[in-house]
C-alpha positions in Angstrom: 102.4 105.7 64.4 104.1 108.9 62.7 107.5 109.4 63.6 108.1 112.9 65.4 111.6 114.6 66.0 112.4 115.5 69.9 112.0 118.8 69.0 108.6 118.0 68.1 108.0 116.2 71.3 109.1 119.1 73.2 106.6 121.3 71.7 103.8 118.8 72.2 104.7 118.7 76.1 104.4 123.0 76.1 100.9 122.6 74.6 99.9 119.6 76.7 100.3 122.2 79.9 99.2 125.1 78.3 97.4 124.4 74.4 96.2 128.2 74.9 99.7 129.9 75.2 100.8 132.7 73.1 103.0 131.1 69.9 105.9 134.0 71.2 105.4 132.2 74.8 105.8 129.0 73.0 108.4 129.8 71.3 111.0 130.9 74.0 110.0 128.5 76.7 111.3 125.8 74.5 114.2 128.6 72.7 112.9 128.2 69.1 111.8 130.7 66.4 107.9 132.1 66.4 108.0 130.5 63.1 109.3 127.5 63.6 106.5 127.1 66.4 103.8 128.3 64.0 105.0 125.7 61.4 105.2 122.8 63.4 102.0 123.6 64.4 100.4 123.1 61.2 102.4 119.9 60.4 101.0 118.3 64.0 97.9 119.2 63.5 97.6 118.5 59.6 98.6 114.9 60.2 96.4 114.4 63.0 99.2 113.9 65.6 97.2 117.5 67.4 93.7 115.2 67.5 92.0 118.2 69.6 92.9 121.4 71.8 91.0 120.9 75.0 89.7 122.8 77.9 90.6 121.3 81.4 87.1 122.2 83.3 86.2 121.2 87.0 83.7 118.6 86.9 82.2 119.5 90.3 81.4 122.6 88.7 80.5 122.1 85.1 78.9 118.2 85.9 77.0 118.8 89.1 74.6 115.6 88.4 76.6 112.4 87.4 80.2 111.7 86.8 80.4 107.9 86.0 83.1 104.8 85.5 81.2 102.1 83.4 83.2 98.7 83.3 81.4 96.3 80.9 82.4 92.6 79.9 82.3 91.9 76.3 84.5 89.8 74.0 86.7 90.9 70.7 84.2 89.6 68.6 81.6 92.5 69.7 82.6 95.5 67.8 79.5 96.8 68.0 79.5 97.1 72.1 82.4 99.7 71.8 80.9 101.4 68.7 78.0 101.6 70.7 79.4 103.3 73.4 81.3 105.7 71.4 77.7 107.1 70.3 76.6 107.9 74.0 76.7 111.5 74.1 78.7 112.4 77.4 81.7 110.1 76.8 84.8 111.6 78.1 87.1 108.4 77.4 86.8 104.4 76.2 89.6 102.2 76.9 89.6 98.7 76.6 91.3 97.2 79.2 92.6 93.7 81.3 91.2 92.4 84.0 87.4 91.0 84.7 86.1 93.6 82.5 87.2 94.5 79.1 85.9 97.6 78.4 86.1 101.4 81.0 84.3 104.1 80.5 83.9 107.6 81.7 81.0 109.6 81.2 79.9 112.9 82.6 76.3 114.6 82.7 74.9 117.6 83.7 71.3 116.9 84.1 69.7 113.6 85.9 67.6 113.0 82.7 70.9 112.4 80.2 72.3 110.0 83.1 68.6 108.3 83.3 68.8 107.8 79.1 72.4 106.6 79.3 71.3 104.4 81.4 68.5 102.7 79.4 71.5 102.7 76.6 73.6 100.4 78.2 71.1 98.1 79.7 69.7 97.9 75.9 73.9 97.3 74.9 74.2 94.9 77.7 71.0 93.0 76.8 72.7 91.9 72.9 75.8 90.8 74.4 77.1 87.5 75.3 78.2 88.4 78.9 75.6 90.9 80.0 77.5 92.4 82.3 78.7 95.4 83.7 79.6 97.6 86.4 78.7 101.4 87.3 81.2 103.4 89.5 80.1 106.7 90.7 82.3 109.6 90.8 82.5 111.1 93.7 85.6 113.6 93.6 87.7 114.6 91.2 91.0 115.4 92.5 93.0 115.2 88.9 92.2 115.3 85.6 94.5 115.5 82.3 97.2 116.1 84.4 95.8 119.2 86.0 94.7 119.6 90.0 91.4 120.7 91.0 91.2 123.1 94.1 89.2 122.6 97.1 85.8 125.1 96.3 84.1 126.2 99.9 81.0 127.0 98.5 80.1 126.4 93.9 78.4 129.0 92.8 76.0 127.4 89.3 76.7 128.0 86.0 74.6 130.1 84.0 73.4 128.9 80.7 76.2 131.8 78.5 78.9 130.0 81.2 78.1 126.8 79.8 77.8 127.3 76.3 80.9 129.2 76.2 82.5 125.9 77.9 81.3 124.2 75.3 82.5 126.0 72.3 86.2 125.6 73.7 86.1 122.0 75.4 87.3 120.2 72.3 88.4 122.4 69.0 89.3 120.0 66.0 92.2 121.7 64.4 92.4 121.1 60.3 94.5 122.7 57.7 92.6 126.2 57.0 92.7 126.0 60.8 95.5 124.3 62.9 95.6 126.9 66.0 92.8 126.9 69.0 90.0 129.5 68.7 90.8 133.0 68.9 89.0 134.6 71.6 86.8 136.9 68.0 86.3 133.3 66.9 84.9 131.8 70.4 82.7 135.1 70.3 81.7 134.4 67.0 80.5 130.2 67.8 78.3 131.7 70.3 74.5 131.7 70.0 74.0 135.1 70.2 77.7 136.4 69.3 79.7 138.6 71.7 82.6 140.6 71.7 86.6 139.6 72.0 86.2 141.7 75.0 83.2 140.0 76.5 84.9 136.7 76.0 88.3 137.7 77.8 86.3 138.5 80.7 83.9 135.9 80.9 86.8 133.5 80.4 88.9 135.3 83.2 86.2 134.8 85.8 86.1 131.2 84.6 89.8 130.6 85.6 89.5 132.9 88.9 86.4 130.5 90.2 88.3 127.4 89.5 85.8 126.5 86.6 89.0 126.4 83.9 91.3 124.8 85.2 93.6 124.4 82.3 94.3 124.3 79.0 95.8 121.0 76.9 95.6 118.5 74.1 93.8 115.3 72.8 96.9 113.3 71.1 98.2 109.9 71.7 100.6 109.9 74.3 102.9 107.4 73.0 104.2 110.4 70.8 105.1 111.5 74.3 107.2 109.0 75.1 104.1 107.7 77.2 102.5 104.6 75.4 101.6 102.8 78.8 98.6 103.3 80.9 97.1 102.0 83.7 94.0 102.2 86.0 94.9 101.7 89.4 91.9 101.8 92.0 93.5 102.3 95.6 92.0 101.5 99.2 92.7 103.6 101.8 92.2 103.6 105.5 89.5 105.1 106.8 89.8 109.1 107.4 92.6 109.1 105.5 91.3 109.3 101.7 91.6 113.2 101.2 94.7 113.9 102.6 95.6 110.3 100.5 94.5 111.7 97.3 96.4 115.2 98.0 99.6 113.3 97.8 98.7 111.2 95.2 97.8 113.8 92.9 101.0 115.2 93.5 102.9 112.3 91.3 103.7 113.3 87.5 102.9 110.0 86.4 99.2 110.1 87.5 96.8 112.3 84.7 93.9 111.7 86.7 92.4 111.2 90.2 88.8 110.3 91.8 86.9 109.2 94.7 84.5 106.8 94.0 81.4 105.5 96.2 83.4 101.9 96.0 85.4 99.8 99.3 88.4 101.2 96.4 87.8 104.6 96.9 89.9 106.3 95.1 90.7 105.6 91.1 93.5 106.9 89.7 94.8 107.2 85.7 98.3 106.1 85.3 100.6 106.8 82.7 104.6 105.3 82.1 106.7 104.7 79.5 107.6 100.9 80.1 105.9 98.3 82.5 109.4 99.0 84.3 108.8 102.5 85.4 104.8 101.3 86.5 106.2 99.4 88.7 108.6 101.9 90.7 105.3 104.3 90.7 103.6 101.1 92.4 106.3 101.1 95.1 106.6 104.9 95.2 102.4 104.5 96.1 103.3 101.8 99.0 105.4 104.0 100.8 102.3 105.6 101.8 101.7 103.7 105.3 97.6 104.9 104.5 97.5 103.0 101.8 96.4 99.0 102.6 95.5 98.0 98.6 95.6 98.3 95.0 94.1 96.6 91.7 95.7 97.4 88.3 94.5 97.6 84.7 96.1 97.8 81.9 94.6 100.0 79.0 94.9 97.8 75.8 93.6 99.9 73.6 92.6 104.1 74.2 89.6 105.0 71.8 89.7 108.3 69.8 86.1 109.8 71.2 84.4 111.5 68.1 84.1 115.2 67.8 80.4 115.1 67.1 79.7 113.7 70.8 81.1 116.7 72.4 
């Protein structure tokens, strides 16, 4: 892994809450030059520390069908089970991980049919491999997600098809070196089908954040270059009548990126991060002193897959 400064690492946490932020905004929330900002920039996101700017977006909104956690059981000999899976378009994340499966994965869909093809993908995935074996965990909720909290919507109004596409030209930008900032709103314009104006794209993004569509605004890096190389899966049971107001506090913790309800006796699945096995363990506690809680399971992730650009 590259060695960055703490300067560096500071300027990675500004973008990891707000990629999107104005380089002057940048630049005196962390007291440093325009240009210095602007030039680190470029350095991050020439040697692929910056993997992606991303767009936080509610799932309840954006993925109305399917939102999905796929444990599978495989072995290190099968490569070709996580290549496999990298290939599924929908992928949000791939981790392998300990425990009585060895590999998670999230995926998200917006219409029944991609879930319905996804799922003749795995069983044809499952069927070459030694274990055949897996596990599909449905998404119920999500409370959390990249470190962002999702508000309570009384009533979701649907996307329209510009609303969507316009997500989708911002939800992952792959910086380079003729290009190592996020899309200018001219530029997001620009990517559209039928191309709008800078104008046209401040407002539609506006109402986007005012519904509670965008949520956000952040990064795709490795987090160990955030002094945060550990991460967990913990799934949490919770007495009965208790989950919501459960998951309230538990999305209130710094060192959980992302919370959901699931349709499992576990019913809510939270994404841990720490920086040593150490500070897990105090999280652990600090969860316990919640009398609703009554049980947890852990994973560890032992290895967090880069998801390729072309399947997003």
């Amino acid at each position: 892994m590259q060695i960055i400064t703490d300067d560096e690492q500071e300027l990675l946490w500004a973008l990891v809450h707000n990629s999107r932020a104005d380089i002057k905004e940048i630049a005196s929330q962390i007291e440093r030059g325009r240009n210095w900002v602007a030039r680190k920039m470029k350095r991050l996101a020439r040697n692929n520390i910056i993997r992606a700017y991303t767009t936080i977006v509610n799932p309840s909104i954006v993925y109305t069908e399917r939102n999905t956690i796929l444990l599978i059981k495989s072995n290190p000999r099968e490569l070709d089970v996580s290549k496999a899976l990298l290939d599924i378009p929908g992928l949000e994340s791939l981790d392998g991980v300990s425990g009585d499966y060895s590999l998670l994965g999230l995926f998200r869909f917006r219409r029944n049919q991609s879930f319905e093809r996804f799922l003749d993908k795995i069983d044809r995935i499952v069927a070459v491999s030694d274990s055949k074996s897996y596990r599909l965990v449905q998404v119920l909720t999500t409370y959390k997600s990249g470190g962002f909290v999702f508000e309570e919507q009384d009533s979701v109004r649907p996307l329209i098809s510009s609303e969507h596409e316009l997500i989708q030209v911002i939800r992952r930008q792959w910086p380079s070196e003729d290009h190592p900032f996020p899309l200018s709103q001219k530029e997001i314009g620009e990517r559209m089908s039928q191309p709008i104006t800078q104008p046209a794209v401040s407002k539609a993004i506006n109402r986007l954040e005012d519904r509670g569509v965008i949520v956000g605004y952040s990064l795709d890096l490795n987090f160990a270059h955030l002094g945060l190389p550990i991460k967990f899966f913990l799934e949490i049971k919770v007495r009965p009548g208790k989950i919501r107001e459960t998951a309230r506090s538990i999305t209130e913790m710094d060192a959980v990126w992302a919370l959901h309800r699931t349709s499992e006796p576990y019913s809510l699945f939270a994404t841990a991060r720490s920086t040593d096995i150490q500070q897990y363990n105090l999280f652990l506690r600090e969860i316990y002193e919640n009398r609703d809680i009554l049980d947890t399971r852990s994973q560890i992730s032992l290895e967090e897959w880069f998801v390729p650009p072309h399947r997003k």
